[in-house]
C-alpha positions as CSV (number, residue, x, y, z in Angstrom):
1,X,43.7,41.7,-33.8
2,X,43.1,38.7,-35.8
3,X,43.3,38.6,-40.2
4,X,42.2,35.9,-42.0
5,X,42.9,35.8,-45.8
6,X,44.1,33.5,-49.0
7,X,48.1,33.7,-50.0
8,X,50.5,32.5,-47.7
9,X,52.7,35.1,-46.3
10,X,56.2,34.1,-44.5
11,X,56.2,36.8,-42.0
12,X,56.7,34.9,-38.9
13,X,60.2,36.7,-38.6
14,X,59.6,39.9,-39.4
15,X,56.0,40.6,-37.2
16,X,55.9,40.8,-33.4
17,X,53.3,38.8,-33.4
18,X,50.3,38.1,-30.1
19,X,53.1,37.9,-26.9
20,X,51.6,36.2,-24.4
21,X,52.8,36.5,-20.7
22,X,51.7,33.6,-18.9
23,X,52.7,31.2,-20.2
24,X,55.1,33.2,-22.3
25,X,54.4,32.5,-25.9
26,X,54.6,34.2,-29.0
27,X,51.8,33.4,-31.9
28,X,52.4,34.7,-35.3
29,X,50.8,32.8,-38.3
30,X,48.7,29.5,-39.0
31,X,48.4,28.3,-42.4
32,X,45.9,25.8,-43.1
33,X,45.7,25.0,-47.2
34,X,45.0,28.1,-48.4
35,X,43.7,30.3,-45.4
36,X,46.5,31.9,-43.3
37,X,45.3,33.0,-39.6
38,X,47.2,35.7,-38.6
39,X,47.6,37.4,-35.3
40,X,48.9,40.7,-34.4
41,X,49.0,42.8,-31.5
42,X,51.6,45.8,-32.3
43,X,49.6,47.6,-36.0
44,X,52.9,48.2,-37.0
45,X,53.0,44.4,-38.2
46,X,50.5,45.5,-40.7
47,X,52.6,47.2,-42.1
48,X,55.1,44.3,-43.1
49,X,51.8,42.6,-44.1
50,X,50.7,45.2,-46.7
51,X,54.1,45.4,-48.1
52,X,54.5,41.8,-48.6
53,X,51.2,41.6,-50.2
54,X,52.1,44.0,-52.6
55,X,54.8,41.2,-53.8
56,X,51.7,39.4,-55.6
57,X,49.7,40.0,-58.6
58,X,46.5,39.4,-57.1
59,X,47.0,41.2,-54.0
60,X,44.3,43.9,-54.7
61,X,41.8,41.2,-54.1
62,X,42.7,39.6,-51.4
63,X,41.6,42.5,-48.5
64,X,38.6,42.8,-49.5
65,X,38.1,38.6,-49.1
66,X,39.4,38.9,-45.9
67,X,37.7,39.0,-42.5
68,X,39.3,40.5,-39.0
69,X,38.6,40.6,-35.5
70,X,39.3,43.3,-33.6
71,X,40.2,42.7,-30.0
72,X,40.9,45.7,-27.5
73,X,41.1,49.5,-28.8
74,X,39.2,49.4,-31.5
75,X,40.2,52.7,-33.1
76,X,43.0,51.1,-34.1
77,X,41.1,49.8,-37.0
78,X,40.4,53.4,-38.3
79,X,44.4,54.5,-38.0
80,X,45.5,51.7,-40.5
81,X,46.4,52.2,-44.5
82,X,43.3,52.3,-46.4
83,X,44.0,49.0,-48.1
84,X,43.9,47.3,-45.1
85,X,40.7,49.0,-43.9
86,X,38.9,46.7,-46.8
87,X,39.0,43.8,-44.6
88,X,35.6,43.0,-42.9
89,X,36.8,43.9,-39.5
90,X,34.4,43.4,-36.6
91,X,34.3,42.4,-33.4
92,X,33.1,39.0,-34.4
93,X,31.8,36.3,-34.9
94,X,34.5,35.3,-37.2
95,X,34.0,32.0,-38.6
96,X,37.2,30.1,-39.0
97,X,37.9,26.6,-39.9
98,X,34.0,25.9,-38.7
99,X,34.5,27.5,-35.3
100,X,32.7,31.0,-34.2
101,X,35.4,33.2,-32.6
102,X,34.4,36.6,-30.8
103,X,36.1,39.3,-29.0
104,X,32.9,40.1,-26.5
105,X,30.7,37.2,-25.9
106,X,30.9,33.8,-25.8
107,X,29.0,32.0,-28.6
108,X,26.6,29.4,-28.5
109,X,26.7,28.5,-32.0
110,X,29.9,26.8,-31.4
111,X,27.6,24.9,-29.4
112,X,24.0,24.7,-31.3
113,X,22.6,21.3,-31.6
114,X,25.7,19.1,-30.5
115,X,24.1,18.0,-27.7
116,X,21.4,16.7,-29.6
117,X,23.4,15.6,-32.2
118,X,25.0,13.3,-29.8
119,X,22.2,12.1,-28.3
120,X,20.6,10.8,-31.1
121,X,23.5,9.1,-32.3
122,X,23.0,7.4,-29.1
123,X,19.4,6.2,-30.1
124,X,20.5,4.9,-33.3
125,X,23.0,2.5,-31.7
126,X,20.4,1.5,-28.9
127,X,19.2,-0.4,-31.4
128,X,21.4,-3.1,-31.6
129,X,22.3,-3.0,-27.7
130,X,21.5,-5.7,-27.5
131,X,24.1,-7.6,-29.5
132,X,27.0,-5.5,-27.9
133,X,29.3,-6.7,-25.3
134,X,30.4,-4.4,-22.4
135,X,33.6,-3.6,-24.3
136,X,31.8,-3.4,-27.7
137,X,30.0,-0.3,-26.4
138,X,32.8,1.4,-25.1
139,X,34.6,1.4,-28.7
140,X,31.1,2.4,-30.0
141,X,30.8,5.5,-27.8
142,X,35.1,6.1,-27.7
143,X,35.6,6.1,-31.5
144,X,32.0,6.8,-33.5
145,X,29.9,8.6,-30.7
146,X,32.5,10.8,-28.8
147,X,35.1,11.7,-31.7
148,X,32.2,14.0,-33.0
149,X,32.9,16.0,-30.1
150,X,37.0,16.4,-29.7
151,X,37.3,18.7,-32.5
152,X,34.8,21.0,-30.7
153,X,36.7,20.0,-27.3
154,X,39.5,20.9,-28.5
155,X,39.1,24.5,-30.1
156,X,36.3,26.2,-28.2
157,X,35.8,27.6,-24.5
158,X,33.1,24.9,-22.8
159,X,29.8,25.9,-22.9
160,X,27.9,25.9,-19.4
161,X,27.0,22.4,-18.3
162,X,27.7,20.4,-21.9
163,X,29.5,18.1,-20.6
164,X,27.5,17.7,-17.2
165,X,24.5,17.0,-19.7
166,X,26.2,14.3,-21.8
167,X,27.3,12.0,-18.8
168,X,23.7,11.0,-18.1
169,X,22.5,9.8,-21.5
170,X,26.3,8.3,-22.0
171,X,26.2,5.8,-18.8
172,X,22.8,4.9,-19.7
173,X,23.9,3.6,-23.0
174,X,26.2,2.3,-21.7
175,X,24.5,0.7,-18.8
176,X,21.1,-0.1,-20.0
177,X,19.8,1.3,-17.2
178,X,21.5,-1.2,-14.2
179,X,24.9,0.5,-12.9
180,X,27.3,-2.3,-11.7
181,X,30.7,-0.1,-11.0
182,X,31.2,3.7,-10.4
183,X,32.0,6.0,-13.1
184,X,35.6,6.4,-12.3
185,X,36.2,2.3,-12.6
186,X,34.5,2.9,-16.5
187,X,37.4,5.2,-17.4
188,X,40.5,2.8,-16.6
189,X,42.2,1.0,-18.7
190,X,41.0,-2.9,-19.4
191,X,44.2,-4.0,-18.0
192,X,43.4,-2.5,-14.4
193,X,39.7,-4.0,-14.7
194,X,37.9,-0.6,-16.5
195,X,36.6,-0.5,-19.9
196,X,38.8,2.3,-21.7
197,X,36.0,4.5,-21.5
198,X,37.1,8.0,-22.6
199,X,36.4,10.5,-19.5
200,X,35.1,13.8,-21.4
201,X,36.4,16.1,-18.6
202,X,39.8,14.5,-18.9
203,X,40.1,14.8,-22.7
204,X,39.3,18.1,-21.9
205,X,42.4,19.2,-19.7
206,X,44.6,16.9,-22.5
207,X,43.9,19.5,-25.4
208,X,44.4,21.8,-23.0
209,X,48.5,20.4,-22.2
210,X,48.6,19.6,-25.8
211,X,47.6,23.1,-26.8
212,X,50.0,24.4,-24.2
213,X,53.2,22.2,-25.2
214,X,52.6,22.5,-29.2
215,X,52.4,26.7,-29.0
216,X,55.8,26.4,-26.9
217,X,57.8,24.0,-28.9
């Protein structure tokens, strides 16, 4: 299950938390300002939840602010204290931190207009094509065009064929329309004769590792 509500709890060493065999991790608690993402798998962590809520003032008011996502049996939803059925549990999608999670289906809003989005940042910049080197293109595509999309990259599963669809409309900005190299030569470094273009599918696999290493450490 997944909780999402206002005061900060320090519970990381009293809950079990989501155990995760392969690779073996163990995810308790995010805070980000004042929204703390909780995960639990055994309800009995719940329990240490409700009981350290009843620490604050203002705890009465926090269930009912708070949304959950139920992943698995969900009958476990109906066994828990009453207080803690308040929460606006569901099966999703949750909103969090301005990406859709779900326990069933995979979500094209994560997705909704990026593409587009990216593409006509693209004809903005065509504009003044012209007046851009080679390498002056790359930083425009690697730092104001791209960047739009790593925070995406990095959180949500890929939707079918996104980034298929970008590499066309990206080389021909890139290119205005006459290819002189392969893709792959684009992607390496200036010092070994590319232009530093960032390789989407790469950056992919890098949150991926960096996800990986972070949750382990």
């Amino acid at each position: 299950m997944l909780w999402q509500s206002s005061p900060s709890c320090l519970l990381r060493r009293r809950l079990t938390g989501l155990v995760l065999r392969e690779p073996e991790l163990r995810l308790v608690l995010s805070v980000y300002t004042d929204d703390v993402l909780l995960m639990v798998q055994d309800p009995g962590d719940l329990a240490w939840v409700e009981a350290c809520q009843a620490i604050y003032s203002a705890a009465s008011s926090v269930w009912v602010k708070s949304s959950g996502l139920a992943v698995g049996d969900w009958r476990q939803v109906r066994s828990l204290p009453p207080a803690l059925q308040t929460i606006r549990w569901s099966v999703g999608p949750l909103l969090y931190l301005s990406v859709y999670l779900s326990a069933t289906q995979k979500l094209p809003e994560n997705w909704q207009n990026l593409e587009g989005g990216v593409i006509e940042w693209l004809r903005k910049w065509t504009r003044i094509l012209r007046c851009l080197s080679l390498r002056g293109r790359a930083l425009v595509l690697n730092q104001l065009v791209l960047s739009m999309l790593w925070y995406r990259l990095d959180t949500s599963v890929l939707a079918l064929g996104f980034l298929t669809n970008l590499q066309t409309p990206i080389l021909e900005f890139f290119w205005s329309g006459m290819h002189w190299a392969p893709v792959g030569v684009l992607h390496l470094p200036l010092k070994e004769g590319g232009q530093g273009l960032k390789c989407l599918h790469t950056q992919v696999r890098v949150f991926r590792l960096q996800a990986l290493y972070s949750a382990g450490s």
